[in-house]
C-alpha atoms as one frame of an Amber mdcrd trajectory, in Angstrom:
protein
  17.755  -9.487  -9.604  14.902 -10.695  -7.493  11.985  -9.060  -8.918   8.234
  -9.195  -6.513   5.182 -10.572  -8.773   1.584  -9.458  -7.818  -1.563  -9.803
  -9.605  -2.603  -6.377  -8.196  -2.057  -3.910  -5.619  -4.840  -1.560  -3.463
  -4.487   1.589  -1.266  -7.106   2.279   1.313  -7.577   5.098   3.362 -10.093
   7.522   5.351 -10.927  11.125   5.121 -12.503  12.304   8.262 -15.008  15.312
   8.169 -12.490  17.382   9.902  -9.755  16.587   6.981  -9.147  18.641   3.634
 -10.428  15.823   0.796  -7.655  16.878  -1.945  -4.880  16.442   1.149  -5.454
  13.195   1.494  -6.001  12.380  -2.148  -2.467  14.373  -2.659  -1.447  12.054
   0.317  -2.458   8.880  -1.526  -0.925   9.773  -4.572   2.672   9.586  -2.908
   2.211   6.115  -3.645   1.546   5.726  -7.023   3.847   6.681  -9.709   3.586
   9.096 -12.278   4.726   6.648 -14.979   1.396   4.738 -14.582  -1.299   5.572
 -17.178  -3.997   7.062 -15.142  -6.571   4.574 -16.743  -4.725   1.626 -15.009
  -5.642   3.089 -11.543  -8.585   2.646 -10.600  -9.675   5.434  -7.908 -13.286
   4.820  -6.145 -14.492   7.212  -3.313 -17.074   5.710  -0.725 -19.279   8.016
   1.573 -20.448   6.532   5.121 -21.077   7.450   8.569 -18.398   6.785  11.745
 -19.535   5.276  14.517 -20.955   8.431  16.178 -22.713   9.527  12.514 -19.942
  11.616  11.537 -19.261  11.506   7.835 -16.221   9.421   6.379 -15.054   8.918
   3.254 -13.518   5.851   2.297 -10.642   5.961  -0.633  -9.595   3.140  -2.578
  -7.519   2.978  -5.296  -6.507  -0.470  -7.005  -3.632  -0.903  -9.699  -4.414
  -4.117 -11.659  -2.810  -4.132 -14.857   0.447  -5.901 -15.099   2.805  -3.783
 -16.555   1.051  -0.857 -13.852   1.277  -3.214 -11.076   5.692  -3.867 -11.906
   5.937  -0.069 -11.931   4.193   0.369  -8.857   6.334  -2.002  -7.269   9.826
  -0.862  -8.492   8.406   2.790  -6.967   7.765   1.155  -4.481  10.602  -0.547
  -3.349  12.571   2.740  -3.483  10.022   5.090  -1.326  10.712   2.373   1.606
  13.691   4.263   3.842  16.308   1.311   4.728  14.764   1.760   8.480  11.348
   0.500   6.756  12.823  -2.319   4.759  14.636  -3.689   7.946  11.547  -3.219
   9.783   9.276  -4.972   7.449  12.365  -7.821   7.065  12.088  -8.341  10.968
   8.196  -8.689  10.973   7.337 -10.085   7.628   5.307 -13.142   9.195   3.069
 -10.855  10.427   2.251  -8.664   7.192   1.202 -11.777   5.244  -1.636 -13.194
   5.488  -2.120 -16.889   5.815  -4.436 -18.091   3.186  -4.520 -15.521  -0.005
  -0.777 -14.616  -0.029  -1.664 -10.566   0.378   1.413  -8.404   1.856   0.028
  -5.597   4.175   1.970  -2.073   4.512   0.481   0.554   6.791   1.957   4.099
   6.010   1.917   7.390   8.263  -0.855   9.646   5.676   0.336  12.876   7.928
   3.913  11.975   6.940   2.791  11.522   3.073   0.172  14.244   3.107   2.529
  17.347   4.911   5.797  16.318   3.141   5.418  13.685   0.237   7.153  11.009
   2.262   6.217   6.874   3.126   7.011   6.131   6.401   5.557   2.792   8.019
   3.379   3.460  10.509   1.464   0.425  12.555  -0.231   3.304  14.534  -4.359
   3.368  14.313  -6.619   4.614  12.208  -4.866   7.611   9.986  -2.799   5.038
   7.954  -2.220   4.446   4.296  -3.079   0.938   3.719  -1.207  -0.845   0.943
  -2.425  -4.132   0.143   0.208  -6.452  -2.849  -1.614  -9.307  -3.839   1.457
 -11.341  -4.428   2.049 -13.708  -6.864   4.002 -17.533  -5.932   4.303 -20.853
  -6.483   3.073 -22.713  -4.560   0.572 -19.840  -3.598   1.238 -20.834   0.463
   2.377 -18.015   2.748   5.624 -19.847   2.863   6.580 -18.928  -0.605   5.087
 -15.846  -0.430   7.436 -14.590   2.777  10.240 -15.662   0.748   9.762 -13.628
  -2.379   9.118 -10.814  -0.656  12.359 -11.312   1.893  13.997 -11.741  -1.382
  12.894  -8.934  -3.384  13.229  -6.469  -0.076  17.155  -7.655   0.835  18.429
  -7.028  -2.778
């Protein structure tokens, strides 16, 4: 069984002015399961200002503990539709970055937010990012791509 190593994981996402705050939080929380200790997420809220001075909040949320970080990924593995596997098969050059081995996942957060579900979405900016620092040897993107092809195709 071809299990995916990461040293830790992160969600991002925005609340705009014009969204309702525990939504979105109830939108980010499709993503994590309930199995993980609350204490090994942790959950930071940023205020700032949009381009045009309209307020944003910025949430991120980062699972770092090891035994957290496995459960995260089994849950994972099993909210991503076959659709969104074969998708992220087909274009896993692209959501791997070259030097520090991180997988990128963008999600729909109207999909998660109205009905609880993780669709991959490359649309703009009202995305779930999820950001799995991966862990391989040698740490090139090479290795990388192919534990994640591997864990994704089982």
């Amino acid at each position: 069984m071809a299990q995916l190593r990461a040293h830790h994981v992160r969600l991002t996402t925005f609340i705009q002015a014009t969204e309702d705050e525990d939504k979105v939080l109830d939108a980010i929380a499709t993503f994590i399961p309930e199995e993980i200790d609350e204490d090994d997420v942790l959950f930071d809220i940023l205020e700032t200002e949009g381009y045009f001075g309209n307020p944003i909040k910025v949430v991120n949320v980062e699972i770092k503990r090891s035994r957290a970080v496995r459960k995260f990924l089994e849950y994972f593995k099993e909210l991503l539709s076959e659709g969104d596997k074969r998708y992220l098969l087909d274009h896993l050059d692209e959501k791997v970055d070259e030097e520090g081995g991180t997988f990128y996942v963008r999600f729909n957060k109207q999909k998660a937010y109205l009905g609880g579900e993780a669709e991959v979405d490359e649309g703009g900016p009202d995305v779930i990012q999820v950001r799995i620092k991966v862990k391989a040897f040698p740490m090139r993107k090479e290795a990388v791509v192919k534990a994640i092809r591997e864990w994704l195709e089982e």
